[in-house]
C-alpha positions in Angstrom: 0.0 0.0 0.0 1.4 3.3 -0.9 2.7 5.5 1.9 0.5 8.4 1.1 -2.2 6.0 0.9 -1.6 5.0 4.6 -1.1 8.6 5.8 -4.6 9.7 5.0 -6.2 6.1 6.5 -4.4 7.2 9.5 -5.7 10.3 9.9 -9.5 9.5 8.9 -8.8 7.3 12.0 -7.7 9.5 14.5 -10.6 12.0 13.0 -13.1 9.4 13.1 -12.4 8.3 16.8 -13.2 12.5 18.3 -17.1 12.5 16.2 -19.8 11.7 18.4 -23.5 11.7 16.9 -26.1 14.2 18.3 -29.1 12.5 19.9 -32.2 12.9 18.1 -34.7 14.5 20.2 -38.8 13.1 19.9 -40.2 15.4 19.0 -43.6 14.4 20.8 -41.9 13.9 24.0 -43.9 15.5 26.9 -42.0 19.0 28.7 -39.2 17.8 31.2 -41.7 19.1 34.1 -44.3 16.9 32.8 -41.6 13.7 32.6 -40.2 14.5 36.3 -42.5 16.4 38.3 -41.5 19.1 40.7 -41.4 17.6 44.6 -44.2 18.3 46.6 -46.5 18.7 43.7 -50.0 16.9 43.3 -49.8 13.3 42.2 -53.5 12.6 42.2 -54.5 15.4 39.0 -56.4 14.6 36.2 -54.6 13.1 33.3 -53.4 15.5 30.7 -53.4 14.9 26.8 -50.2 16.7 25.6 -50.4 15.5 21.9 -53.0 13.7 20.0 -52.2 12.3 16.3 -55.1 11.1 13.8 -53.8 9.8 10.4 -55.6 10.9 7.4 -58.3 8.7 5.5 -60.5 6.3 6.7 -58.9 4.0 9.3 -56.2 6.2 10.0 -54.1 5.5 13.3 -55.1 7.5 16.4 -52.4 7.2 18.9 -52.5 10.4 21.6 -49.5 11.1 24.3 -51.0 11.6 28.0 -48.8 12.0 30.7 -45.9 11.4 28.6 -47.7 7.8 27.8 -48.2 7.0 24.3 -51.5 5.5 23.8 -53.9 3.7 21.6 -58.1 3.0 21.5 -57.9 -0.2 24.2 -54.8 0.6 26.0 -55.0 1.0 29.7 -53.8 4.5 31.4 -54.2 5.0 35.1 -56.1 2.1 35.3 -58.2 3.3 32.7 -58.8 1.7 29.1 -59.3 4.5 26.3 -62.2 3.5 24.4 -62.0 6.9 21.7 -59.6 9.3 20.1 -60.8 12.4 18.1 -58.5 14.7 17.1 -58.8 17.1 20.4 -60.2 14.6 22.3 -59.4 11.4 24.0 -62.1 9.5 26.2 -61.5 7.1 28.8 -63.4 4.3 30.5 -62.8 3.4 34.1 -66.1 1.0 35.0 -68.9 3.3 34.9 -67.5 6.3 34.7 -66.5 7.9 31.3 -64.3 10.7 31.0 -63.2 13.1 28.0 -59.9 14.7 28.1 -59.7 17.9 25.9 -56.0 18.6 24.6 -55.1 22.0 25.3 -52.6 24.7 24.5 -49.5 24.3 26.8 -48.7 27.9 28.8 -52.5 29.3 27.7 -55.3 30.0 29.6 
């Protein structure tokens, strides 16, 4: 192998060895303060929806993010199974009781 040919193999190398890639960030993944909630603060509040995602066409996939939990229709969330996803709305079914969370604008009110 030539000399020259070597040099530059050497140095792709050494060059190769300092490049580190850049985590991707999701970009549906839930504020920080909504992964690792502040101490002292209330456990027991109501589930929030913080994204919601309906494909086009008929059939499309409806998946929603609630409490930083990706979910599906017939997945179970604080012990409740979500029986609907609309495109603001997801409702959940805990025995008798039904309950429709509304997504909202984060930091309006």
């Amino acid at each position: 192998m030539d000399e020259a040919v070597k040099r530059v193999l050497a140095l792709c190398s050494l060059l190769a060895c300092g490049v580190q890639a850049q985590p991707l960030q999701d970009p549906t993944r839930p504020p920080a303060q909504l992964l690792h909630p502040v101490a002292g603060a209330r456990v027991d509040a109501a589930p929030q929806v913080q994204s919601i995602l309906v494909g086009r066409g008929a059939g499309g996939r409806r998946v929603a993010v609630i409490d930083g939990e990706t979910v599906r229709v017939g997945d179970l969330v604080h012990g409740a199974r979500v029986t609907g996803i609309t495109a603001t709305t997801v409702t959940l079914q805990r025995g008798n009781t039904r309950d429709v969370l509304t997504l909202t604008e984060q930091g309006t009110k």
